[in-house]
C-alpha positions in Angstrom: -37.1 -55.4 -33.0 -36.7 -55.5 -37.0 -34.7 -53.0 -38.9 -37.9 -53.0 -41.0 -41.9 -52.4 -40.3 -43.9 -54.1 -42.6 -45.6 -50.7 -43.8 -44.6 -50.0 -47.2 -44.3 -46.2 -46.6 -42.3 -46.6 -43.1 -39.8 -49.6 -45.1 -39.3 -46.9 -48.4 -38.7 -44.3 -45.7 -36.3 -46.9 -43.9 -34.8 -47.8 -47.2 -34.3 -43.8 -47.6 -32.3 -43.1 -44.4 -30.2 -46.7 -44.6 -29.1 -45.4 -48.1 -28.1 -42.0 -46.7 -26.1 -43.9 -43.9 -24.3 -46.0 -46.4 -23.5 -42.7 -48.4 -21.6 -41.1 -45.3 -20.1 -44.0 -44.7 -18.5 -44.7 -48.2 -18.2 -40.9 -48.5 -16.0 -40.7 -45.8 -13.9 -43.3 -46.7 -12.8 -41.8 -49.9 -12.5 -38.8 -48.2 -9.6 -40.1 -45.9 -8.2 -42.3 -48.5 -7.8 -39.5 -50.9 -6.8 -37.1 -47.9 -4.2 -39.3 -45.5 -1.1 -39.4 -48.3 -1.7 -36.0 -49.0 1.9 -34.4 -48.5 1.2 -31.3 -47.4 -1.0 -29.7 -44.3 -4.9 -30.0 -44.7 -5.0 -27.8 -41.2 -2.6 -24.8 -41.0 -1.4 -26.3 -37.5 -1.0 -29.8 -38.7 2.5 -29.5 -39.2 2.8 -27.8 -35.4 2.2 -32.0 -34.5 5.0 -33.3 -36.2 7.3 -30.6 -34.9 6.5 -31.8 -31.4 7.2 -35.8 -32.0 10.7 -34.6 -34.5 11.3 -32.7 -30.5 11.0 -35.9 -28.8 13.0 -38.0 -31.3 15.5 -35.4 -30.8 15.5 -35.8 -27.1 14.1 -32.5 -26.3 11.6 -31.7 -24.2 8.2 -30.4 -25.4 7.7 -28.3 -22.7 10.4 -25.6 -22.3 11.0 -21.6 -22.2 9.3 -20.1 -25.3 12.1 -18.8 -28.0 12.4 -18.6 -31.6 12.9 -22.6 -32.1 10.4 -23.7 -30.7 7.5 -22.8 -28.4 4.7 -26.2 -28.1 0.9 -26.2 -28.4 -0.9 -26.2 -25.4 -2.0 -29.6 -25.3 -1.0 -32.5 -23.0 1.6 -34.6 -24.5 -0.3 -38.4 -25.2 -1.1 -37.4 -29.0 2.6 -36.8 -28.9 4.0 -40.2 -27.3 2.0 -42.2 -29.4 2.8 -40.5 -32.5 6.4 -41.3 -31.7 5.5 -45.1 -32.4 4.0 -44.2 -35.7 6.3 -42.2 -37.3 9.3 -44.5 -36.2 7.4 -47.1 -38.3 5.8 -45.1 -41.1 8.3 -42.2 -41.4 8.2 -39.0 -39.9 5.4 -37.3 -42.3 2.0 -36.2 -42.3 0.8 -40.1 -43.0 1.8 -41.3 -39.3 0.2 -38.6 -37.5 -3.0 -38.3 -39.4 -3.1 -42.5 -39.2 -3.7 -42.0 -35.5 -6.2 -40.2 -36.1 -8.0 -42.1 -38.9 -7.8 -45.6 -37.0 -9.3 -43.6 -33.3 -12.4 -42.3 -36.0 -12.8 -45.9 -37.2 -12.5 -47.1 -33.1 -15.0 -44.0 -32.9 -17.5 -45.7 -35.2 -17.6 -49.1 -33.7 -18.0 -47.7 -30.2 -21.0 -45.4 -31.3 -22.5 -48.5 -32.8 -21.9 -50.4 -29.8 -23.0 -48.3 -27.2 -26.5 -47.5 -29.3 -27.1 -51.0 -29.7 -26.4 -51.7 -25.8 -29.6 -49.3 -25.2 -31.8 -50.2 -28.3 -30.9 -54.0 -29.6 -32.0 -52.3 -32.7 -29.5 -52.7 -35.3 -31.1 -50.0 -37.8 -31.1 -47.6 -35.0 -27.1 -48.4 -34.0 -26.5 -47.7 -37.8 -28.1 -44.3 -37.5 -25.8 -43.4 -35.3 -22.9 -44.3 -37.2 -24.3 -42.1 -40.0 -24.9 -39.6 -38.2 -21.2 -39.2 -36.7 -20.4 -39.7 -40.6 -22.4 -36.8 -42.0 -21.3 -34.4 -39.1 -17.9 -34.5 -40.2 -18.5 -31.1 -42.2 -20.0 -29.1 -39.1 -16.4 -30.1 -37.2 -14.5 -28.1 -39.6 -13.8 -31.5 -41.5 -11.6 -32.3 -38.8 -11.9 -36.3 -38.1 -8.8 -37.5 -40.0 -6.2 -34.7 -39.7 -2.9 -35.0 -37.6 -4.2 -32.9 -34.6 -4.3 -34.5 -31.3 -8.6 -34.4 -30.9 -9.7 -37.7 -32.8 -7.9 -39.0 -30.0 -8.8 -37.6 -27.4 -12.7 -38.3 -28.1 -11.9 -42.1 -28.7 -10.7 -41.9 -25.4 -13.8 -40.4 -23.7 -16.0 -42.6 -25.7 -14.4 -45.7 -24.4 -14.7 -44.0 -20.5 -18.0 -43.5 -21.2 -18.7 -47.0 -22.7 -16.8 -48.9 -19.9 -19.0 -46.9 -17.1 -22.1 -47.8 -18.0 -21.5 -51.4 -17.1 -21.3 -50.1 -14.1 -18.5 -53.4 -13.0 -15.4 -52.9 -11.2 -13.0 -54.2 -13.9 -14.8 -52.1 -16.4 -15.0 -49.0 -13.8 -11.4 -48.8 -13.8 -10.7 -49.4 -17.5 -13.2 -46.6 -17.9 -10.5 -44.5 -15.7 -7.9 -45.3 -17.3 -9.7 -44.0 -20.8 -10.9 -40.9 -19.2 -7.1 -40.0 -18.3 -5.9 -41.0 -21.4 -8.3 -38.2 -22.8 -6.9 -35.7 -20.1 -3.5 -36.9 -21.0 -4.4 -36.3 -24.7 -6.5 -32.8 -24.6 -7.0 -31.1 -20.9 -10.3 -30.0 -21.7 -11.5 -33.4 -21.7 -12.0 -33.5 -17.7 -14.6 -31.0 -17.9 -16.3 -33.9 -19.6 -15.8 -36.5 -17.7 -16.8 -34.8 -14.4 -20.6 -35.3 -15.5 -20.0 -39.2 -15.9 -18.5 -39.1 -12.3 -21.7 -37.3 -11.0 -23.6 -40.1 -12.2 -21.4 -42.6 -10.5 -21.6 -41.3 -7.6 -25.5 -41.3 -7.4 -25.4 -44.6 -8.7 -22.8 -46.2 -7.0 -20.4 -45.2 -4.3 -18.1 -48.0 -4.4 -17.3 -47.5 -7.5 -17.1 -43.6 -7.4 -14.2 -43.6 -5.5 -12.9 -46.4 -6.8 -13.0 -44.4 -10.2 -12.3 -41.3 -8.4 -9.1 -42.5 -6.8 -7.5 -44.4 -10.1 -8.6 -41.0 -12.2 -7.2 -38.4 -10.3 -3.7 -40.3 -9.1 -3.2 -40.8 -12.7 -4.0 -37.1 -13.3 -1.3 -36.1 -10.0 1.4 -38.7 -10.7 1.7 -37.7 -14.6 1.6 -33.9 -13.5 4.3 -33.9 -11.2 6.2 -35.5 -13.6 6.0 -33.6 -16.5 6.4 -30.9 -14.7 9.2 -32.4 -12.6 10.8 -33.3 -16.1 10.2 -29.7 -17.8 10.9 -27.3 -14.7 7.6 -26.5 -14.1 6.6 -25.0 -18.1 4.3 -28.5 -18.4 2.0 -26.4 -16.0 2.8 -22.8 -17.9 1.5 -24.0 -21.5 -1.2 -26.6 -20.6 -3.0 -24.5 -17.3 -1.4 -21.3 -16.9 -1.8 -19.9 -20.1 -4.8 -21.2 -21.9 -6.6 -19.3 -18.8 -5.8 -15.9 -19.7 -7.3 -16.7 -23.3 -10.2 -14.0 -23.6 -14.1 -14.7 -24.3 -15.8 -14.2 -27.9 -19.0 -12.9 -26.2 -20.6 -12.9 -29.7 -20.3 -16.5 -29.6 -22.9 -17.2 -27.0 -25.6 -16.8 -29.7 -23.6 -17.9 -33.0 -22.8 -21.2 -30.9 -26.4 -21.5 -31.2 -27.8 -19.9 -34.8 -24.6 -20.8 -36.9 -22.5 -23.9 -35.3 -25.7 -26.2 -34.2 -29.5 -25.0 -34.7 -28.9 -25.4 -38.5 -27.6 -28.8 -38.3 -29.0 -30.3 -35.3 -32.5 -28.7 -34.9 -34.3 -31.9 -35.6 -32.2 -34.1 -33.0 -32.2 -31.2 -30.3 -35.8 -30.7 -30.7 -36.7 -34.0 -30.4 -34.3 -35.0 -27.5 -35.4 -31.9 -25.7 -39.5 -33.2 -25.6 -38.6 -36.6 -24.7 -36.9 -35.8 -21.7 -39.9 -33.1 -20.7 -42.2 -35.8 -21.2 -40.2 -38.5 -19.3 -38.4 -36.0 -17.1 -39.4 -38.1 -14.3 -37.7 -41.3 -15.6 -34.5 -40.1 -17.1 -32.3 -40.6 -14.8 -33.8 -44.2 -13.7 -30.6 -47.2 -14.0 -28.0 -46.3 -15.9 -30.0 -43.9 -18.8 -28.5 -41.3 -16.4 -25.1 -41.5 -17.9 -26.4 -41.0 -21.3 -28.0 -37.4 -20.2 -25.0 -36.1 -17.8 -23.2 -37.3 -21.2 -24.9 -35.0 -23.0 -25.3 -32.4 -21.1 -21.5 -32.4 -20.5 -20.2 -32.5 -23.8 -23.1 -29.3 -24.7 -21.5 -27.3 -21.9 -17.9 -28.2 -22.6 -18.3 -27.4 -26.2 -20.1 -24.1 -25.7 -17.6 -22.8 -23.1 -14.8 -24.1 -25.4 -16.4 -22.2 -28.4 -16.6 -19.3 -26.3 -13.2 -19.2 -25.3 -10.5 -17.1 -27.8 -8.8 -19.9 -30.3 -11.7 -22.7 -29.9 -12.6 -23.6 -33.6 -15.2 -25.9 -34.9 -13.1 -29.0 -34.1 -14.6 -28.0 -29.8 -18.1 -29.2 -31.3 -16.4 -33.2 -31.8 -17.9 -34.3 -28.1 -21.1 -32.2 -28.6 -21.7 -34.3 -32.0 -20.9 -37.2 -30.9 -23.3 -37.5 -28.2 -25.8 -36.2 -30.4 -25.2 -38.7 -32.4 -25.7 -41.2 -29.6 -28.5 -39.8 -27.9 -30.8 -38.9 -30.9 -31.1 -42.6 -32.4 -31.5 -43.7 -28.6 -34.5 -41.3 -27.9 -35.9 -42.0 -31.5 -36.3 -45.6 -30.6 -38.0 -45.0 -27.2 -40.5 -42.4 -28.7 -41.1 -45.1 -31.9 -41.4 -47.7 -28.9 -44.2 -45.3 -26.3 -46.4 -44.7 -29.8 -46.1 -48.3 -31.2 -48.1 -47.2 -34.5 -47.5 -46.8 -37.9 -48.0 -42.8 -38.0 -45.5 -42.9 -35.0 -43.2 -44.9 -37.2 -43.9 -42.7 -40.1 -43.3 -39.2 -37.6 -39.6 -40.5 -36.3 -38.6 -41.7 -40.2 -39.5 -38.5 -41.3 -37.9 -36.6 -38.7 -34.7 -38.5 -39.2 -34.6 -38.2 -42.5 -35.2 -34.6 -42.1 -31.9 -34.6 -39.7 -29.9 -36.1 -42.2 -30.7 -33.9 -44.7 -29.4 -31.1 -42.8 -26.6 -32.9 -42.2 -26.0 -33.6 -46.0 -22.5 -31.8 -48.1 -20.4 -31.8 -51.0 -18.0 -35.0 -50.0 -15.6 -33.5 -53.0 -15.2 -30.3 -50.9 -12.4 -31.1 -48.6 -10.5 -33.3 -50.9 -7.2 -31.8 -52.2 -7.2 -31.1 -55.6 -4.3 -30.7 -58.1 -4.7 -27.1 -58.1 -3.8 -27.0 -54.2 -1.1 -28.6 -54.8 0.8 -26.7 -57.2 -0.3 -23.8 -55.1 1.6 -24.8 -52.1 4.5 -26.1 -53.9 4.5 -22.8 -56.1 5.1 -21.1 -52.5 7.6 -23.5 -51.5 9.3 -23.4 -54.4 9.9 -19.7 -54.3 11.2 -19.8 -51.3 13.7 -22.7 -51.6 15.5 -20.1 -53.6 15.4 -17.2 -51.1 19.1 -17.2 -49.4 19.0 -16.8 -46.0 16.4 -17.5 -43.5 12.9 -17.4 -44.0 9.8 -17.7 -41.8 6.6 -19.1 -43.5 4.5 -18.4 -40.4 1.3 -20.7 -41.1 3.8 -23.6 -42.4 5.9 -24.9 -39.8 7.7 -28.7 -40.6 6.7 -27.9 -43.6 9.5 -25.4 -44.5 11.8 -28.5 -43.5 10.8 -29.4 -47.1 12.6 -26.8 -49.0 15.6 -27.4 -46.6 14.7 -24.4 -44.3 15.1 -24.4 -40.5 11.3 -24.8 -39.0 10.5 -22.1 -36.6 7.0 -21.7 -34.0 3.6 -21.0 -35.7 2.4 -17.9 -36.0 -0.8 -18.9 -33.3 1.6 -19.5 -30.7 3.8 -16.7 -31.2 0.9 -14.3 -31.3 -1.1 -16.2 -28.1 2.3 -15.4 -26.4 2.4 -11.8 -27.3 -1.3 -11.4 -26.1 -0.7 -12.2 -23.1 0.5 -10.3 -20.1 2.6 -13.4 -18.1 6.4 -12.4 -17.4 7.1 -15.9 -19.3 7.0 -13.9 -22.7 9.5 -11.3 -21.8 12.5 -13.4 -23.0 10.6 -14.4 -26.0 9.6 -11.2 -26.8 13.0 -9.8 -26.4 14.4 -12.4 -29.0 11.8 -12.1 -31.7 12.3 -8.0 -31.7 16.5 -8.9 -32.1 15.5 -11.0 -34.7 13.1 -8.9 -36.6 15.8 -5.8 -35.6 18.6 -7.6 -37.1 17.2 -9.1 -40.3 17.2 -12.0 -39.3 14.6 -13.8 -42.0 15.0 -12.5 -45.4 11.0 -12.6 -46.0 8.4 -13.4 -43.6 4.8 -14.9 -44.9 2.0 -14.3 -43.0 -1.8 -14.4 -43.6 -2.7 -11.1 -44.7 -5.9 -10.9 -42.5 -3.3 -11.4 -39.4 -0.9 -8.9 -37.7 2.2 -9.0 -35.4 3.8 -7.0 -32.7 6.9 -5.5 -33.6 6.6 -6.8 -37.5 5.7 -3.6 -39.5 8.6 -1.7 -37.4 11.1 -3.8 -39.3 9.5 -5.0 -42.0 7.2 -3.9 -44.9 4.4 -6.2 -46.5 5.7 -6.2 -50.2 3.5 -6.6 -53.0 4.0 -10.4 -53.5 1.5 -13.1 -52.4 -0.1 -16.2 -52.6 -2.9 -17.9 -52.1 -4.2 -21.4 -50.1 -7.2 -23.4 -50.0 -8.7 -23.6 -46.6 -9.6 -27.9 -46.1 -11.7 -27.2 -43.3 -14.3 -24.7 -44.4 -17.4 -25.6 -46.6 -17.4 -22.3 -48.6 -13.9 -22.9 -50.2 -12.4 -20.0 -48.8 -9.0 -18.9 -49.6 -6.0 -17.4 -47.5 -3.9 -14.5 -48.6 -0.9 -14.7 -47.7 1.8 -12.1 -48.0 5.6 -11.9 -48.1 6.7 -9.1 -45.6 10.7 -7.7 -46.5 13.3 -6.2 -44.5 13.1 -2.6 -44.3 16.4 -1.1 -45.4 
């Protein structure tokens, strides 16, 4: 099928949405060019990351009894291993980690391109989806490039679900080896991935438990060793803990009027009437893993966004496969009315999606400004004597030559909870605050702490921090709590 129709209206309207794709494209380009050197966090946990690979290359283990040194994120540990390779070549800085993730969002692209094309041979439609992926990089909490572990982790469950729909043994088990890799990366990932193996299975047995066997020994064997290797706190912070997170009940409609609806209306709307009017074909050859794709990655990011601490970057699978499926079902529909006011219809309506899909590219570049303000903040503190605890900014209070201690997420999270693991911790942190420990303490000033205000008062200085991964350019408060005498 030609990228272009010969209708002058359809090829301006073509014209139109190839421009827009080539804008997110180039857009997010200089976005990451201007955003990977940058020296200082573009996420407040970003610097939580390095911490972990400094731990390894210090022969620690990540996964220990909480204290005051360190406590990790709860995350499985493949971000971390492979972030080891990158900083012993590139240094160990916020350009090795957020490389990872910048070369798994350009792997991203190809794939999405790729695996469009395999179900279309339309090269117009494949580039849709690119630019779609592209443009949703705002909705995501601009998210793709920074030095957290879920770039990653999605690479990884695109490649499983490239590799299965060939539905060949070689590629069967490559595409269990990915889907581990994205378990092994982010835990949340097998909810995924248990969609793709319901369509294996009505499929294909063979290869169901062929899959199923690889998958989950991979899954056992790197459990009991990690947990082998960290007496049994591998299990504590990547299972145990993340389950007694509460639910944001309110979420259950914002999910829907605030995080997609107003971004995704048009692809939604659109995917949702071509599978009522081909409900009975759907699932016919291997189209099925395309809708158990989808439907897993909607119910794994609306669970996810549900559940206390999941951000904007839980929507990554849900846009992804959006920004699969939508260019997919676009071609069948412009293929079923084989007109030029069909033509004309899907143009529109995609140009309509990208529209809602359009933002200010200069929003989440750093600008001087944010610079100085962080290194205004550093700089006062590099003069403090003592000990000080900059609790949004760990590894990067390394940079003023003071000892790094856990973020303020995981110290709270911990404190939330009701587990017996937290006693010690919570025991030490009191001692600490009891005893002076920290000369100041910075913490957002929207945020509280147990125990803090008993020892310490919030003093009258602050400062102030762009937030990267917001489109309204909001600023953090943060203030310096002081010792009581």
């Amino acid at each position: 099928m030609p990228i272009f129709k010969k209708d002058n209206n359809v090829k301006l309207l073509n014209n139109i949405n190839l421009l827009l794709i080539f804008y997110s494209i180039i857009s997010i380009i200089i976005i990451f060019s201007l955003r990977i050197f940058y020296p200082y966090q573009l996420e407040w946990m970003e610097g939580g990351e390095i911490e972990h690979i400094v731990r390894i290359l210090e022969g620690k283990n990540i996964y220990s009894q909480p204290t005051l040194e360190f406590i990790p994120y709860i995350y499985t540990p493949l971000f971390y291993y492979i972030g080891v390779v990158f900083v012993k070549i590139f240094g160990i800085n916020f350009f090795s980690t957020r490389l990872i993730s910048v070369l798994s969002f350009l792997l991203i692209l190809i794939l999405i391109y790729l695996a469009t094309h395999r179900y279309t041979k339309d090269r117009f439609w494949s580039l849709v989806s690119v630019g779609l992926i592209c443009l949703s990089y705002s909705t995501t909490g601009f998210w793709f490039d920074l030095a957290r572990v879920d770039t990653l982790a999605n690479l990884f469950m695109l490649l499983s679900f490239f590799f299965i729909t060939y539905e060949k043994s070689k590629q069967n088990l490559l595409s269990a080896l990915f889907a581990f890799c994205a378990f092994y990366t982010k835990q949340s990932f097998f909810a995924i991935h248990i969609f793709l193996l319901l369509g294996l299975l009505i499929r294909n047995r063979r290869l169901f438990f062929q899959h199923f066997f690889l998958y989950f020994t991979l899954i056992l064997f790197s459990t009991i060793f990690e947990t082998i290797k960290s007496d049994g706190w591998y299990i504590f912070w990547n299972f145990t803990l993340p389950a007694t997170h509460h639910w944001i009940w309110s979420r259950i409609l914002t999910f829907w009027t605030v995080d997609i609806l107003p971004f995704y209306s048009i692809a939604l709307a659109l995917i949702i009437a071509f599978v009522l009017s081909e409900r009975r074909k759907i699932f016919e050859d291997t189209n099925i893993y395309i809708y158990l794709f989808l439907f897993g990655t909607v119910l794994s990011s609306y669970l996810l966004r549900l559940h206390y601490g999941g951000y904007l970057n839980v929507l990554i699978p849900l846009v992804i496969s959006i920004s699969m499926v939508f260019p997919i079902i676009s071609f069948k529909f412009q293929q079923n009315l084989n007109n030029k006011s069909g033509d004309l219809l899907i143009g529109t309506l995609l140009l309509m999606q990208f529209a809602l899909l359009i933002y200010d590219f200069r929003t989440p570049i750093p600008t001087e400004k944010d610079r100085k303000d962080i290194e205004y903040l550093l700089s006062s503190f590099s003069k403090v004597e003592g000990e000080v605890y900059l609790m949004g900014y760990n590894y990067i209070q390394r940079y003023i030559g003071k000892k790094s201690y856990p973020h303020y997420v995981l110290v709270n999270d911990l404190l939330l909870t009701n587990l017996k693991e937290k006693e010690n911790f919570k025991d030490e942190l009191i001692n600490a605050l009891k005893s002076k420990k920290f000369s100041a303490i910075v913490l957002d000033n929207d945020l509280s702490l147990d125990y803090l205000d008993e020892y310490y008062y919030k003093s009258e200085k602050f400062f102030f921090h762009r937030v990267f991964n917001t489109k309204e350019n909001s600023v953090r408060k943060e203030v310096v709590w002081l010792p009581k005498q």
